[in-house]
N, C-alpha and C positions, 0 to 999 in steps of 0.2 A: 214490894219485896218479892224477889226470885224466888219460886218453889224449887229447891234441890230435892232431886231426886234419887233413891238410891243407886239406880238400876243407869246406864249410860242414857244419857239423850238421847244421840245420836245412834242408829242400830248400826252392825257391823256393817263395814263397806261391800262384803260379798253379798248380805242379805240386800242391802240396799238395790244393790247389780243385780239381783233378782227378781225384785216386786214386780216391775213391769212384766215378767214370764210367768211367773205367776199367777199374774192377772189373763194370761194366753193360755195356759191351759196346767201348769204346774208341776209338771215330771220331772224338771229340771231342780226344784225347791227340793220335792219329795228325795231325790237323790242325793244332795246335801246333804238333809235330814238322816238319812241312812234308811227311809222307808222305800224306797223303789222296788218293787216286788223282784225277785230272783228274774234273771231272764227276758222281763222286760225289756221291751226298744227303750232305749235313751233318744229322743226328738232332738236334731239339731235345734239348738234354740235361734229365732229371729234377729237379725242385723240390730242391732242396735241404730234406734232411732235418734239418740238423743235423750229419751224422757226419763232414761238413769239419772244422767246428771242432774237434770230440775230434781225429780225425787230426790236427789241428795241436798242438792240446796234448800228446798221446803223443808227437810226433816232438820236442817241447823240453826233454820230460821234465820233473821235480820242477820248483816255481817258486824259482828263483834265490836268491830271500830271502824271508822272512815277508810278506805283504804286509797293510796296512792296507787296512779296507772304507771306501770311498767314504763322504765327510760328506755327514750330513742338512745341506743347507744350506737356510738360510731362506726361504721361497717368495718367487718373482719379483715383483716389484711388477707389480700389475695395474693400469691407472688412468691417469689423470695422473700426472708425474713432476714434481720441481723442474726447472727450464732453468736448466742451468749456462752461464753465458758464461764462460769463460776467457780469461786475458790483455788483461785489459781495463787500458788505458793509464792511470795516473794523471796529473789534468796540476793545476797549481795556478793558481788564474783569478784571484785578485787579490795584487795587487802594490803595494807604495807606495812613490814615488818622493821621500825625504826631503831636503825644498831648506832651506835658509836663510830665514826671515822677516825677518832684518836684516843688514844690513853690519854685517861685523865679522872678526876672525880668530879660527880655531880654536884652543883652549886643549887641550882633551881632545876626544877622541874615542872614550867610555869610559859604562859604565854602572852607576849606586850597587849597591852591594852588598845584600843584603836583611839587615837587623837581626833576628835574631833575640832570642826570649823571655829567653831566659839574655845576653843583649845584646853577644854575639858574632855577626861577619860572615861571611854566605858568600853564594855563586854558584848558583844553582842551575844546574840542567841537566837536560835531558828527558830524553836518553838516559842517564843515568848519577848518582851519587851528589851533592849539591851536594861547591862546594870551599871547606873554612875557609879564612875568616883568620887565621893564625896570626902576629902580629907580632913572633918570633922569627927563621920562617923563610916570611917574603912569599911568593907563588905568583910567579914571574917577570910575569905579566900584571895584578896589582895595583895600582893607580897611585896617585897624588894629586893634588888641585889645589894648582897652584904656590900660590894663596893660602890654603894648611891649612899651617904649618907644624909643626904638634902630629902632624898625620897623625893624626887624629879619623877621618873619613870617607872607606873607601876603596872605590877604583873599581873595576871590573873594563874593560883595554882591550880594545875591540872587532876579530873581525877575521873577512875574509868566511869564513860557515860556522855564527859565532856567532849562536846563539839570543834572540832577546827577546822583551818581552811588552809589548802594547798599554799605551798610558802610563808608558810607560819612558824617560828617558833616557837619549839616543843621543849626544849633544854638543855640549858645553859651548863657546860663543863667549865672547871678552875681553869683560866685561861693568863693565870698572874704571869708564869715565866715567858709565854708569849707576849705578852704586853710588855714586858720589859726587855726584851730582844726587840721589838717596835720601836719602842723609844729612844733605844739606843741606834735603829736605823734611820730614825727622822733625825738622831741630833746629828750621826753621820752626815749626812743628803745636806742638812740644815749648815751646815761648817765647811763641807767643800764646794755648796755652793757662794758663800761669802766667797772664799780661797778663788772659787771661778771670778767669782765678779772682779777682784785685786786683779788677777792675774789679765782677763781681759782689758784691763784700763791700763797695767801697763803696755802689752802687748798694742793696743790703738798705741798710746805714747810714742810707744817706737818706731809705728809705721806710718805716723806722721812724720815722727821728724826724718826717716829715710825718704821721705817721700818729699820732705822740703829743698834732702840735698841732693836730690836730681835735680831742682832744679837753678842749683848754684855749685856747681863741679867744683870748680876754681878756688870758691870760698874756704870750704870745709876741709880738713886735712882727710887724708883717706883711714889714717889711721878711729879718729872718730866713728865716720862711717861704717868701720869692719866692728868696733865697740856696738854701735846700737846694732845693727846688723845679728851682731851675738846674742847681746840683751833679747831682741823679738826672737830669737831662736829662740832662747828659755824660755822666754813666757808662753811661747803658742808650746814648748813641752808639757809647764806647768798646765796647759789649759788643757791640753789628750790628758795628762794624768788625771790630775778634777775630772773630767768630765769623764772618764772609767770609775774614780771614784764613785758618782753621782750617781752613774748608774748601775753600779754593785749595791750601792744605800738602797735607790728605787728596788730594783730585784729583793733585797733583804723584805722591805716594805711590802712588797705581792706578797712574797711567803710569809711573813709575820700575817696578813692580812687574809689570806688564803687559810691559814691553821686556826685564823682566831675563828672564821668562819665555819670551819671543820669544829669546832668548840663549840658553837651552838648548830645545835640539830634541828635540821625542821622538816618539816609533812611535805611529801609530795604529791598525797591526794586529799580531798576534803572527805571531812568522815567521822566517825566517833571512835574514842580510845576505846577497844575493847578490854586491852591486857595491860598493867604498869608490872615490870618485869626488876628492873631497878628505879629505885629511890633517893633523893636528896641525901647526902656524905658515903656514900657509896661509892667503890672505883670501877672504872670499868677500863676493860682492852678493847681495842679497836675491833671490832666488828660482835660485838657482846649487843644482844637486844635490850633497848630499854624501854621501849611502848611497842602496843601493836594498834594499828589503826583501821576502822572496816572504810573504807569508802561509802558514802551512801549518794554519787553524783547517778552511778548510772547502778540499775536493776536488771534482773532478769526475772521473768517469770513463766511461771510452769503451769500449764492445766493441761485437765483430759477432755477429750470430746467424746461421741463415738463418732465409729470410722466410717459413717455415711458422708459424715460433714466432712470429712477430709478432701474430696475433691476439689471444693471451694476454695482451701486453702493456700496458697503461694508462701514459697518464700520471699522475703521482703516486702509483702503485701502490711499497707497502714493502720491499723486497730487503735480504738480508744479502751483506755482503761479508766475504770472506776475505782477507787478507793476503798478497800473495806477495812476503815477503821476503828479497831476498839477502844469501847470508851467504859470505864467504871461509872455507877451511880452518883449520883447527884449530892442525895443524903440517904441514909437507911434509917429504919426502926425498928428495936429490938425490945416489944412488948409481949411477944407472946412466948409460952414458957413449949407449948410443943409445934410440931408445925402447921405452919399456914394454910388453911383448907379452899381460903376464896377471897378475893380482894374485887374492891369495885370503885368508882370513881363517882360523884356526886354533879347533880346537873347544876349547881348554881353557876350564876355568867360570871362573877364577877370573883369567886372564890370558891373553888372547888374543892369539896372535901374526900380525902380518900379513907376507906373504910375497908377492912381485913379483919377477919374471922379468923379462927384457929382450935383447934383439937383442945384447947386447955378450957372452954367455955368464957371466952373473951371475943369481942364484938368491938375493934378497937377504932375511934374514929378523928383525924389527925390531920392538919389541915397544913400543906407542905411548905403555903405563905412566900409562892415565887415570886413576889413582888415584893416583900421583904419588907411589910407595914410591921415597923416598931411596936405597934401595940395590940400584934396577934401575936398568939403561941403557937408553938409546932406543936406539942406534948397532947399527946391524945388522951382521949375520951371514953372510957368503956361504957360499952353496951353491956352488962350483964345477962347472962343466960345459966339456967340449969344445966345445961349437957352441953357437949364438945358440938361447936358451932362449924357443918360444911359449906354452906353456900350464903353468897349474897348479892343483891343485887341494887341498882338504885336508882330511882326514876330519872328520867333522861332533860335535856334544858328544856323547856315551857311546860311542863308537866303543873297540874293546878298547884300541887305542893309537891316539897323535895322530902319523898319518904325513901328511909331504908329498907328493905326485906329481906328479912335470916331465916335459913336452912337449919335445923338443927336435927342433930342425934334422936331427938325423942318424940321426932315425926312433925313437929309443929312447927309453922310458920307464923313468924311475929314481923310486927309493921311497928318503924318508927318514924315519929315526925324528927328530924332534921330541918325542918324548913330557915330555923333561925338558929346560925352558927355559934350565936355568942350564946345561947339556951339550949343545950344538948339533953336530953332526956334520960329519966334513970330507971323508967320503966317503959316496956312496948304502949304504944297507941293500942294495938291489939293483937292478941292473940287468938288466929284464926281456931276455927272448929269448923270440922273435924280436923284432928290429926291422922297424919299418915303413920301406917302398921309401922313401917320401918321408917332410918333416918334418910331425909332429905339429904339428896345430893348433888342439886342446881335445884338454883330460880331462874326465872329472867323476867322482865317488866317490859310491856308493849311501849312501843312509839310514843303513845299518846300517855302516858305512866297513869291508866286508868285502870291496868289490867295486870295480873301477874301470872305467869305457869310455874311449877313446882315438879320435879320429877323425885320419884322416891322406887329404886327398884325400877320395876317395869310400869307401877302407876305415872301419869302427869295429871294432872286436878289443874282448872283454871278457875281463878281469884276475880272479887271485884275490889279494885283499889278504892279508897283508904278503908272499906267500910271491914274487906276480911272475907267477908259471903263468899261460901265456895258457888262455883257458876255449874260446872260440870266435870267428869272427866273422860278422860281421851279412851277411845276403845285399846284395850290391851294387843294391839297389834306386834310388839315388838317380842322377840322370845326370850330376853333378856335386858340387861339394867341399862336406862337409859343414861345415857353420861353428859349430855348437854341439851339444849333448848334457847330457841332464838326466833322472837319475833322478827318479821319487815315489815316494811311501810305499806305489802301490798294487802293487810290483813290476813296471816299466814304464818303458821309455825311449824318450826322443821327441827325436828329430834332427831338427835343421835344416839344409838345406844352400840353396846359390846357384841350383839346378832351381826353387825358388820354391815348394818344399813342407814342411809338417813330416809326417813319419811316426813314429807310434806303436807300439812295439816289446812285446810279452808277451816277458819273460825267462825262462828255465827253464835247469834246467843240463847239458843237453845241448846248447841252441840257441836262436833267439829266432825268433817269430810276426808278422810285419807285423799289425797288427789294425786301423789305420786310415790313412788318407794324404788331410791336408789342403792342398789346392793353391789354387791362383790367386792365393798372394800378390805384392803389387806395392808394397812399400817395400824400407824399405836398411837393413835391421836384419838382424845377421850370428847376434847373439846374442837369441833371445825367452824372458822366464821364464815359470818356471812356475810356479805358486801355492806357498806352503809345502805346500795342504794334496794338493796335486798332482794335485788333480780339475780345474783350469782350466790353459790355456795363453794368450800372447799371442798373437795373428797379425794382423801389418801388411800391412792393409789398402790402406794407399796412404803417403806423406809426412806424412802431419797425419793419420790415425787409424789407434788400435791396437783389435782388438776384443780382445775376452774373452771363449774359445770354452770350452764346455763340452768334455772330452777324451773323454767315451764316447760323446757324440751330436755333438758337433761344431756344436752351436748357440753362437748369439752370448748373451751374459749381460749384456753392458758393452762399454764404450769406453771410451777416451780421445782426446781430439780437442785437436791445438793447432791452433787457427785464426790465428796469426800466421804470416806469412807468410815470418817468418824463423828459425821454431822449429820445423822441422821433425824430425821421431823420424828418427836413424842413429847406428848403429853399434851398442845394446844396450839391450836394457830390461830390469832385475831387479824380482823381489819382496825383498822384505824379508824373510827369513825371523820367522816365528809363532811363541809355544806359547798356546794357547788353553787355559783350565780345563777340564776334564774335565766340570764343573757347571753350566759358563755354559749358558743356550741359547741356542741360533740365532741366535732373534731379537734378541740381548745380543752377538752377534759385532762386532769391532768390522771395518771395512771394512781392505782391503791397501792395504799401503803400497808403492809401485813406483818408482823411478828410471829416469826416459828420458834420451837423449845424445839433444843437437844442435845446431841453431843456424848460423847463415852471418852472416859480417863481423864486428860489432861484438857479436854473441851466440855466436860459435864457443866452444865448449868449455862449450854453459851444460848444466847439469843440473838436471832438474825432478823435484820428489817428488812425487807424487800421492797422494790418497786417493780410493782404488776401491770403493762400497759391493760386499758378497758378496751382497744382495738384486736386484742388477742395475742399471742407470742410467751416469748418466755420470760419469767421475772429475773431482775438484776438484783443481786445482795446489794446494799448501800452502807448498810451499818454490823457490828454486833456491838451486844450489851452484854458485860462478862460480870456476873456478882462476887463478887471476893469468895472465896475458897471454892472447893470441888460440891457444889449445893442440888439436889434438884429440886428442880419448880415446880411448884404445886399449884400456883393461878396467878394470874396476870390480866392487868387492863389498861387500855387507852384510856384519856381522859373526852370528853366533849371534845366539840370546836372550841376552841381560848387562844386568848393570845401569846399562852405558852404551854404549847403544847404537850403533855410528859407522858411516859409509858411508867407504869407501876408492877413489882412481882411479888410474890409469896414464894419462900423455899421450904422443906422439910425441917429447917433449923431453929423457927420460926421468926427467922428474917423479915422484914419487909426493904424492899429497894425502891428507888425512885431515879428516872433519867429525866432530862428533857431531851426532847427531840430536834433532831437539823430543821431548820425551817427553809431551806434551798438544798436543791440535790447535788452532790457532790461532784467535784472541781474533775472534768476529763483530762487525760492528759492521753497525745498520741505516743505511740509505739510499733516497734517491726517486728515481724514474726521471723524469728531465725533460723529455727530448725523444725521439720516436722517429722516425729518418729513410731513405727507403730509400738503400742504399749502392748499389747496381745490380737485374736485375733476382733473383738469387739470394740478397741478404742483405740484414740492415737495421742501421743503428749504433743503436743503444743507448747515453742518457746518464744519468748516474746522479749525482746531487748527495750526500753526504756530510759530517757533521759527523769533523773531523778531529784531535782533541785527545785522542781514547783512543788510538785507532792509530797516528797518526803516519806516514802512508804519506810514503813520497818522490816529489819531482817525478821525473815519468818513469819509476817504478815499472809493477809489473803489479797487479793482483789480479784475484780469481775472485766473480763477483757469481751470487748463489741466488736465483732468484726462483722464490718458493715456489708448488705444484701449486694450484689453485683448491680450494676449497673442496665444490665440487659441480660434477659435467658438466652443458655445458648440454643 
């Protein structure tokens, strides 16, 4: 058994930076102290030799857990980089406003069905599978025209949202008195051309036989001859008249054929109906609207840059664009009565359980069952607690067992076995001693789920897994509440608190070593990740960028930068948790995947995923995750590695949501940059033309445009 001690294990890291001078002669200690006599010389103190550090190490003793050696990561891009623009606006620039070409009344307002090969009907649809005809059981929006009484040809009705495609009809006007001026042209055309064909057969008749009596003069009396002679006179009249008939009928027939056309209206771009303006028995006059259509074949889109980058840019210069499209949850849960204070994800391989706390003293635990085994529930599991539950956390996959650990209001931290899904527990494994003066507000559980830290206030106390045993706690270095904690694989913990620092922590198991402390941050991010492979950290830089610091040198590697102006980074940013092959190289890594909160108005609650290259650059948005109504987030987690992978969040509302994640990065599509304009004197907009029938972006969408590094400096 650990002896806990009241007093810190570990001495403070300034005292520690001192013993070796102390041991030199001590002027330097004594002034600390505040005993340096008035007037006294101050002694420059000696170079530091090194034998700080070992003193720090011997006073933490053994390291805490096995640590992993820091990744060879891939060297920094040197050079040119691609210029990411993010959040570039899509807007959709033509439109058609479809009117009436003739007075008439609307019959249908409805579009043919596409025939297919096997010579049954359906619908298609961009986003989704076509829809049969089945004349069984009709789709409710199938129709007919009143004049099909067979129901031969069916419709599909139209309504705003629905998709069509250029030369399509859109709707059908009463075209009865037209069709019967048709018919009356065909039986025309159809009667004077019998009348042609009589009139032709006599007309031959006669010019045979004049043609017989040339060649018997003698024979034939002349008077005969002047008879057929006249005969083929009238018949070739008869046959100019018919044939002006014939073709007075034809002409009637263009325009009958020409009006019936003008009668059914169609799209002349592909698009979605925005506006239905008139309705089926409705009349309309010739040039009256009755749909409006947006086009959705070609895009433009709009971002900012700044105007450094603008030299690179050309007009007509090639750009890929990325997709950033929104997707609603999966499924939600709506168990807790206030809101959500901490959500976490459980390491089993094979089913993973998600577990959310909440203000109302619930500990709720729910197993999302994305493989859709018949004979699991979703319906969660309460944990019960005395007080309003802030944090949790939950040992990670090969951990010895799958235990929970809760934060709560009234300082204590409780451990539960989870291990076996289908036996949930109805009380803690244990409840640690001591408790913290005030309420816990994070946990986090080591690598090896052997170990847990607790921050409460400006305290952090480290735990021994399952047994509870407090181990130690952290020197009070920070001057204010810390807001997160995160182990890595290199035996190492790095707090974040409200002072606007993170500090970096060497674990050992007698005590822990400050080894680094980075300051000056100035955003509003409570919680910052850390890489899976726990060599980088986030640090918010300001509202709209995070960098990505290397955690032994504390250099910058990456960003992320939202440049909307209502997509500001608050309240968390996660990585995704990794397993990398063991084989892959470096150079074969694929970039992290990251989750920021933020957003204000009409984007509150938006969640963005990024793709952060590990070679260094800027990250590309890929995704967002929008929760149903204006929410904000209160905690959020990745799950393990699994073979489906999901993101989970907690709102103020006491929501819980669930996504699953893309499992391939989203579909490029090229583009030209059309115009470049300055937007002030620090930025310039950027417009970007796009062919839009792969993608399918939405009006008012975002996405992320690549314009790729130059081929040579100049």
């Amino acid at each position: 058994m650990r002896k806990t001690s009241t007093a810190y294990r570990n001495p403070a890291p300034a005292i520690t930076r001192l013993r070796p001078w102390w041991k030199k002669g001590g002027w330097l200690l004594l002034l600390a102290a505040g005993c340096a006599p008035t007037g006294s010389p101050v002694p420059v103190p000696p170079p530091d030799d090194g034998s700080s550090a070992t003193a720090a190490a011997a006073s933490i003793g053994a390291p805490l857990y096995e640590g992993q050696p820091v990744p060879q990561f891939p060297p920094l891009r040197v050079g040119p980089e691609p210029i990411i623009i993010p959040n570039c606006f899509v807007q959709y620039e033509e439109r058609q406003q479809v009117s009436a070409e003739v007075d008439g009344r609307i019959e249908l307002l409805a579009a043919p069905l596409t025939r297919r090969p096997d010579g049954r009907y359906e619908w298609p649809r961009p986003d989704g599978p076509p829809i049969l005809y089945d004349p069984e059981r009709p789709h409710p929006n199938i129709v007919f025209h009143p004049r099909d009484p067979q129901r031969q040809y069916p419709y599909w009705r139209l309504q705003e949202g629905d998709f069509v495609q250029a030369g399509q009809t859109v709707c059908l006007l009463d075209d009865q008195l037209i069709q019967t001026r048709r018919e009356a042209a065909e039986k025309n055309r159809l009667a004077a051309q019998e009348v042609r064909e009589q009139a032709q057969k006599g007309a031959d008749f006669a010019q045979r036989k004049i043609d017989l009596y040339k060649n018997n003069p003698d024979v034939i009396p002349q008077s005969t001859i002047l008879d057929d002679r006249i005969m083929l006179s009238r018949f070739l009249e008869n046959l100019a008249q018919v044939n002006q008939q014939i073709v007075k009928a034809e002409q009637e027939l263009k325009e009958a054929d020409l009006l019936i056309q003008k009668h059914r209206v169609t799209a002349t771009v592909s698009g979605i109906i925005r506006n239905i303006a008139r309705w089926p028995g409705e009349y309309v006059r010739a040039g009256d609207k009755i749909l409006e259509i947006q086009s959705t074949d070609k895009v433009r889109l709009e971002g900012q840059l700044d105007v450094q980058y603008a030299a690179r840019l050309r007009r007509h210069m090639t750009v890929s664009v990325e997709p950033t499209l929104p997707t609603a949850p999966l499924m939600t849960l709506s168990a807790h009565r206030q809101p959500v204070a901490g959500v976490a994800v459980s390491g089993h391989a094979e089913r993973p359980l998600v577990v959310s706390v909440g203000l109302d003293g619930t500990a709720v635990v729910w197993d999302p069952n994305l493989s859709q085994v018949a004979e699991r529930s979703s319906l969660g599991h309460n944990l019960p607690h005395p007080a309003p539950v802030r944090s949790v956390a939950c040992t990670p996959p090969g951990a010895p067992r799958q235990l929970v650990v809760t934060g709560a209001e009234d300082g204590r931290l409780r451990i539960w076995d989870i291990d076996d899904p289908e036996h949930l527990p109805a009380q803690p494994k244990v409840e640690a001693e001591p408790p913290h003066v005030t309420g816990i507000g994070f946990v986090a559980i080591s690598p090896d789920g052997r170990y847990a830290a607790s921050a409460a206030g400006r305290e952090v106390w480290l735990w021994a897994l399952p047994s509870g045993e407090r181990l130690y706690a952290l020197p009070p270095d920070h001057r204010d509440t810390v807001t997160s904690l995160a182990f890595n694989p290199q035996g190492q913990l790095v707090t974040a608190s409200r002072d606007r620092t993170l500090k970096v922590w060497k674990l050992g198991r007698e005590g822990a070593a400050l080894t680094r402390t980075l300051e000056h941050r100035a955003g509003l991010l409570d919680v910052l990740g850390l890489s899976p492979d726990g060599a980088r950290v986030l640090f918010d830089h300001d509202k709209s960028r995070l960098d990505l610091l290397q955690l032994d040198s504390g250099q910058t590697v990456g960003q992320v930068i939202n440049f909307s102006p209502h997509l500001g980074f608050a309240t968390l940013a996660l990585f995704q948790p990794q397993t990398l092959p063991a084989e892959l190289p470096p150079e074969q890594w694929p970039p992290y995947t990251l989750a920021t909160v933020g957003g204000e108005g009409d984007l509150k609650g938006t969640v963005q995923l990024w793709h952060l290259p590990r070679s260094g650059g800027r990250a590309a948005e890929i995704a967002r995750l929008i929760p149903p109504g204006r929410v904000a987030i209160t905690a959020a987690a990745f799950s393990p590695p699994a073979a489906t992978p999901f993101f989970v969040l907690g709102t103020d509302k006491g929501t819980v949501h669930l996504w699953t994640l893309p499992k391939a990065p989203p579909h490029r599509q090229e583009g030209r940059i059309v115009t470049i304009d300055a937007a002030d004197p620090r930025s310039v907009t950027v417009r970007v033309e796009m062919d839009n029938r792969a993608l399918r972006l939405l009006d008012k969408s975002t996405a992320t445009v690549i314009v790729p590094p130059p081929d040579k400096l100049p």
